[in-house]
C-alpha positions as a Markdown table, in Angstrom:
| # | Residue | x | y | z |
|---|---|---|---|---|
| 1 | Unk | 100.0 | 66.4 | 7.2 |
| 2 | Unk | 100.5 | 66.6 | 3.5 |
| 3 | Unk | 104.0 | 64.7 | 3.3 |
| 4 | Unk | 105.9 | 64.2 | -0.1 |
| 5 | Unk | 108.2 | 61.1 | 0.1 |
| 6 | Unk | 111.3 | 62.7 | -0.3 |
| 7 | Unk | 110.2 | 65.3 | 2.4 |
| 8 | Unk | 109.7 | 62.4 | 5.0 |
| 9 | Unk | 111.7 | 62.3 | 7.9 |
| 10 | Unk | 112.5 | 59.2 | 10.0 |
| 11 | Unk | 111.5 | 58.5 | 13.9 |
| 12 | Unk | 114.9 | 59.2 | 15.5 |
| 13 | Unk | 114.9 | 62.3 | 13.1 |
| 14 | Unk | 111.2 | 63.1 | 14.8 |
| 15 | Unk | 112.8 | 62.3 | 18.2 |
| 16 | Unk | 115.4 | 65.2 | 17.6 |
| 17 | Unk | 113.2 | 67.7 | 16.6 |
| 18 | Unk | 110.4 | 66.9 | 19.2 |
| 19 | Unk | 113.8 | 67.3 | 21.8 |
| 20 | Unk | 114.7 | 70.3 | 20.2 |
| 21 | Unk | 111.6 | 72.1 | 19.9 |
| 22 | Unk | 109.3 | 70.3 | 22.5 |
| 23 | Unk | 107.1 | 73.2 | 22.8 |
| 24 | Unk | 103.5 | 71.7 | 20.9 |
| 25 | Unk | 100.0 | 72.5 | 20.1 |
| 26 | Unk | 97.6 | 69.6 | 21.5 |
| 27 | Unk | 94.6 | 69.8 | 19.5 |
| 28 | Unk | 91.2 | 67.6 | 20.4 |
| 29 | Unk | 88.5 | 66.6 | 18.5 |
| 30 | Unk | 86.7 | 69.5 | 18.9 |
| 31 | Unk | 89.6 | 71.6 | 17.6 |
| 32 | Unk | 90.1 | 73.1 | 21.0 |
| 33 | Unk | 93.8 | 73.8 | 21.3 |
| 34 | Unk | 96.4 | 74.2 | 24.7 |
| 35 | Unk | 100.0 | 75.5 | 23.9 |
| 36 | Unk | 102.6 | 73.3 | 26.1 |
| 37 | Unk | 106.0 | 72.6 | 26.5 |
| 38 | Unk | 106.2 | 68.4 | 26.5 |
| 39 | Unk | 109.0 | 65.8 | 27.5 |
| 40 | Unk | 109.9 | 62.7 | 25.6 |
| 41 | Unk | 110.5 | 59.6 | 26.8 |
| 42 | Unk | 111.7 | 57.8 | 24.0 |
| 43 | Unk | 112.2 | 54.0 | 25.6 |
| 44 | Unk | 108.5 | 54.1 | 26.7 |
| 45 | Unk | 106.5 | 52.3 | 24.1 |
| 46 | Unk | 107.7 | 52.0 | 19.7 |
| 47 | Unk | 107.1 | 55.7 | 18.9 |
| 48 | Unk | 107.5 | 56.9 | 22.6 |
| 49 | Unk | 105.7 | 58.9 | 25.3 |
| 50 | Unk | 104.9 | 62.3 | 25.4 |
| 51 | Unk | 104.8 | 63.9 | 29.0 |
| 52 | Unk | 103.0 | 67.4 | 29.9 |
| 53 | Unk | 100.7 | 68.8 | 31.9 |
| 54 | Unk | 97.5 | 71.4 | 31.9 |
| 55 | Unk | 96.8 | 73.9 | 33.8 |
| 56 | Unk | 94.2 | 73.3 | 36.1 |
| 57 | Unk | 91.8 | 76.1 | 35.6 |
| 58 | Unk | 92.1 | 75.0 | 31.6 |
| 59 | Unk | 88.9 | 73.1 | 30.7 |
| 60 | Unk | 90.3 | 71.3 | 28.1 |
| 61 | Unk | 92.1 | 68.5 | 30.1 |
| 62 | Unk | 88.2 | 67.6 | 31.6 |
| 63 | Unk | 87.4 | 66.4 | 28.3 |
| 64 | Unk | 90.6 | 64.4 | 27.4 |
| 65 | Unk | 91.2 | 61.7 | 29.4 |
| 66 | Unk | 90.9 | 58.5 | 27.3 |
| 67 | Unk | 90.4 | 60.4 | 24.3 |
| 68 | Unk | 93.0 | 61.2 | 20.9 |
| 69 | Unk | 94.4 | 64.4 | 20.5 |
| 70 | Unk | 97.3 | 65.6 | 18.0 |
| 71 | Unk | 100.4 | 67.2 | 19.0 |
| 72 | Unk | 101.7 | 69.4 | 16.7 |
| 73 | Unk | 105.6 | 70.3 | 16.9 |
| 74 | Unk | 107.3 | 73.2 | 14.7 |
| 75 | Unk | 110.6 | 73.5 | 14.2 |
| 76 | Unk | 113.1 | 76.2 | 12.4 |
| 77 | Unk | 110.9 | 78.1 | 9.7 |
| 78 | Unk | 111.4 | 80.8 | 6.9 |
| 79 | Unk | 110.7 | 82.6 | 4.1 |
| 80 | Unk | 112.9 | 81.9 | 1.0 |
| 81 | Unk | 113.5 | 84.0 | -1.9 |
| 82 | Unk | 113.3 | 83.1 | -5.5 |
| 83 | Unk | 116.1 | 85.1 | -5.8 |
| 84 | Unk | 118.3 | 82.8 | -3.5 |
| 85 | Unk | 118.2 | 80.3 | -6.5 |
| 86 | Unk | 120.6 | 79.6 | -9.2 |
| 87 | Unk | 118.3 | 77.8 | -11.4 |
| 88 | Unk | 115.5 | 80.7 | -12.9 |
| 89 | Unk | 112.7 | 81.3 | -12.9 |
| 90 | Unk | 111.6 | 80.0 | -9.3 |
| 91 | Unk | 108.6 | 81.1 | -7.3 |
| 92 | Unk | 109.0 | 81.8 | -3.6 |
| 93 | Unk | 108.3 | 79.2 | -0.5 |
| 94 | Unk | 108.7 | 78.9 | 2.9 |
| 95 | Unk | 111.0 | 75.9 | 4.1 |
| 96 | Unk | 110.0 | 74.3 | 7.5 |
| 97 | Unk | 110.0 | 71.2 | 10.1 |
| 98 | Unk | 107.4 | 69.9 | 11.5 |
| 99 | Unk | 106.4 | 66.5 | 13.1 |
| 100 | Unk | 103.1 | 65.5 | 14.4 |
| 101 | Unk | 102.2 | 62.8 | 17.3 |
| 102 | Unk | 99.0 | 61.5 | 17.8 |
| 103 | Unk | 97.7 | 59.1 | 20.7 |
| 104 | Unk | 95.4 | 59.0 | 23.5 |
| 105 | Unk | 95.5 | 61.1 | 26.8 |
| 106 | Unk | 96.0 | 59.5 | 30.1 |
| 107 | Unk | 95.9 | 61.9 | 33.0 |
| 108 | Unk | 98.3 | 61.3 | 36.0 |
| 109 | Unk | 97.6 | 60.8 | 39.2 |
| 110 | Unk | 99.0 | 63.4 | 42.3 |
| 111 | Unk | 102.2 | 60.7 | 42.7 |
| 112 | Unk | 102.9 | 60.6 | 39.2 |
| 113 | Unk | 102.5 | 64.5 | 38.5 |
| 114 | Unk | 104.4 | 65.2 | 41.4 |
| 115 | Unk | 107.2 | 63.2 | 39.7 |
| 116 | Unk | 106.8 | 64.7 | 36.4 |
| 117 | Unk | 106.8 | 68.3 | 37.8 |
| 118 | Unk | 110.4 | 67.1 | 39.2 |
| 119 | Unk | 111.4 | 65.8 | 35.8 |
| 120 | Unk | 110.3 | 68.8 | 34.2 |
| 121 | Unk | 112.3 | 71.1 | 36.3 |
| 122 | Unk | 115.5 | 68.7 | 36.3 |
| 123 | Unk | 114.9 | 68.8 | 32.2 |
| 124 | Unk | 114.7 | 72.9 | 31.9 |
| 125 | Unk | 117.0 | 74.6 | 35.0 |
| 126 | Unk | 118.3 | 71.4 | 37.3 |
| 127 | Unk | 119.2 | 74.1 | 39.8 |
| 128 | Unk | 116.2 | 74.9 | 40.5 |
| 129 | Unk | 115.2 | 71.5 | 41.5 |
| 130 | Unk | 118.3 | 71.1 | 43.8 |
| 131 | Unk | 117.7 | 74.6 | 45.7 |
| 132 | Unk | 114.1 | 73.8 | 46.4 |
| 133 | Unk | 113.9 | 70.1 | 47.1 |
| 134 | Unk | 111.2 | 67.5 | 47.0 |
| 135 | Unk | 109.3 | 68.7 | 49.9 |
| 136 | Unk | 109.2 | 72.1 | 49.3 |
| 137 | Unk | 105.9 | 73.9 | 49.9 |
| 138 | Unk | 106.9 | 75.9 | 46.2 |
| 139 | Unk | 106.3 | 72.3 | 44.3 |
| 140 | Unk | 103.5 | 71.4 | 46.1 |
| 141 | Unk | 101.3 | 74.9 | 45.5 |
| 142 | Unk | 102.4 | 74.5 | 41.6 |
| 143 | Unk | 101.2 | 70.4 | 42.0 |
| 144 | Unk | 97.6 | 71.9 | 42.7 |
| 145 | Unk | 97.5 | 74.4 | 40.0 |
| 146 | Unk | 98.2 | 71.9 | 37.4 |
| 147 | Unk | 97.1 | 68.3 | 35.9 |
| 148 | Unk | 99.5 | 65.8 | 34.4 |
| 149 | Unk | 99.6 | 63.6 | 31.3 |
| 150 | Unk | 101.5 | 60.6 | 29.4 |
| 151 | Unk | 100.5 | 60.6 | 25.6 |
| 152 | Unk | 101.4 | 57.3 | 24.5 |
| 153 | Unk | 102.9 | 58.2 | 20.9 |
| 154 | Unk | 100.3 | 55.9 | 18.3 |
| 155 | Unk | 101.4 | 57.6 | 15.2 |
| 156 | Unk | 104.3 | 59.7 | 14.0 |
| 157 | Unk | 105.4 | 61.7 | 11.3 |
| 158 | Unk | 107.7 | 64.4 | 10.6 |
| 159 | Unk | 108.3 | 66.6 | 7.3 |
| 160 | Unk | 111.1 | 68.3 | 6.4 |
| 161 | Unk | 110.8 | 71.2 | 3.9 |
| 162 | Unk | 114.0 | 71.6 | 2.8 |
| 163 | Unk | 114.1 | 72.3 | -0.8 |
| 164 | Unk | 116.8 | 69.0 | -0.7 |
| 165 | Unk | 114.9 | 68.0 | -4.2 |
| 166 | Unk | 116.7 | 71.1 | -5.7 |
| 167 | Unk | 120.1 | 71.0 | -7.2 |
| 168 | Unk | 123.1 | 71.3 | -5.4 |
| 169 | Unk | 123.5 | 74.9 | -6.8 |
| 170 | Unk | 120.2 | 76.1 | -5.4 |
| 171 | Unk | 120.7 | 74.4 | -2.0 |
| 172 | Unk | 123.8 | 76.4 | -2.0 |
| 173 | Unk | 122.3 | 79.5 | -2.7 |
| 174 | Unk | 120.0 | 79.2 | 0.2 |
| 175 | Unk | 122.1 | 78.2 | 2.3 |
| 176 | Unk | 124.0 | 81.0 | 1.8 |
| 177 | Unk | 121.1 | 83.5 | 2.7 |
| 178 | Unk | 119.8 | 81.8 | 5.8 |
| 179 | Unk | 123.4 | 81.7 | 7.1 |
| 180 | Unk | 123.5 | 85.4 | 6.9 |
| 181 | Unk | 120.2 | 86.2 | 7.8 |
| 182 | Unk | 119.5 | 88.0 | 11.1 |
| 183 | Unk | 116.7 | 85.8 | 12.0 |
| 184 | Unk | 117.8 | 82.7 | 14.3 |
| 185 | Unk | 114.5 | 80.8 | 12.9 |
| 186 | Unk | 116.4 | 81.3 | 9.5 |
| 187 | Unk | 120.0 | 80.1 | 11.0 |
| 188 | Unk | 119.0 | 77.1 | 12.8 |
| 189 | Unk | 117.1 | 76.2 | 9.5 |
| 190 | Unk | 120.3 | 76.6 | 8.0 |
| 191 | Unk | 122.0 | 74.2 | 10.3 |
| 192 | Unk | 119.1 | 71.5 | 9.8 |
| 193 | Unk | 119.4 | 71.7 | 5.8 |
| 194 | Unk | 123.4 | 71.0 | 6.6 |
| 195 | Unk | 122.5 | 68.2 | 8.7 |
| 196 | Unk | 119.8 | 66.5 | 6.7 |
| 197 | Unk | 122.3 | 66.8 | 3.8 |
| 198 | Unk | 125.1 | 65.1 | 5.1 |
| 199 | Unk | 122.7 | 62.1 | 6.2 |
| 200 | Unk | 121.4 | 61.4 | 2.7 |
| 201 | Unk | 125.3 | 61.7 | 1.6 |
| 202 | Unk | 126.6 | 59.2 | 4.4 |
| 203 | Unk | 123.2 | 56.6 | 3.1 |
């Protein structure tokens, strides 16, 4: 990923957005690409762990074990207007986040995916968990139907497409839009250019 310095984002600003928006294109070697929802487990390893599983009638996952693949994580997104900005003339762009992981697949074995089913569940609806228990027969019919990983995090980066380069004026100017705009991509971009902006202040 094409990263200009001042567009580089840090690891624990990585770790957010991977938290955030955990929901990642894993891409092979031969370009073959599964859409899944991952867990981080930042204390596991420098960059961290990845956690997700395949479904099992997916061919892909037969290929991976031991192999590299690339995770690909996208964040808040939009259009901006030239229009938005106070210094003229300006050409129109689309500001972004992004991070991508890259590391090695290890496949899980039935223990180990039955765990990370239950940590799966306890990370998106807890309640769910509770009301079924461990033993239930529901978790064990979706154990067979699916095939565990860890991806050991071997490289990281994240960009962050902010238009933060630009004066203070034009920040403000989109700002201004994106906080209006009916699009939530647009508002939560909003709050990110807030965030990042008040991190290289308190630097």
């Amino acid at each position: 990923m094409y990263i200009p310095p001042s567009m580089r984002i840090d690891r624990e600003q990585a770790w957010e957005l991977i938290d955030r928006h955990g929901f990642a294109a894993i891409v092979d070697a031969e370009l073959s690409a599964t859409h899944l929802p991952l867990i981080l487990e930042r204390s596991e390893g420098e960059l961290g762990t990845l956690y997700g599983h395949f479904a099992r009638a997916n061919p892909q996952w037969r290929t991976l074990d031991g192999n590299r693949v690339l995770a690909i994580f996208s964040g808040p997104h939009a259009y901006i207007s030239p229009s938005w900005y106070a210094s003229q003339p300006a050409v129109p762009t689309w500001n972004y986040l992004a991070v991508h992981a890259t590391g090695s697949i290890e496949l899980l074995n039935d223990e180990d995916t039955r765990t990370l089913l239950d940590r799966s569940l306890a990370h998106y609806e807890p309640a769910l968990l509770d009301s079924l228990g461990r033993e239930h027969e529901y978790l064990s019919k979706m154990q067979a139907g699916v095939v565990g990983f860890r991806l050991p995090i071997e490289s990281l980066e994240g960009k962050a497409k902010l238009g933060l380069q630009r004066s203070r004026a034009d920040q403000e100017g989109v700002e201004a839009a994106l906080a209006e705009s009916l699009d939530p991509q647009a508002r939560q971009l909003w709050r990110h250019m807030q965030k990042l902006a008040k991190e290289e202040q308190d630097t």
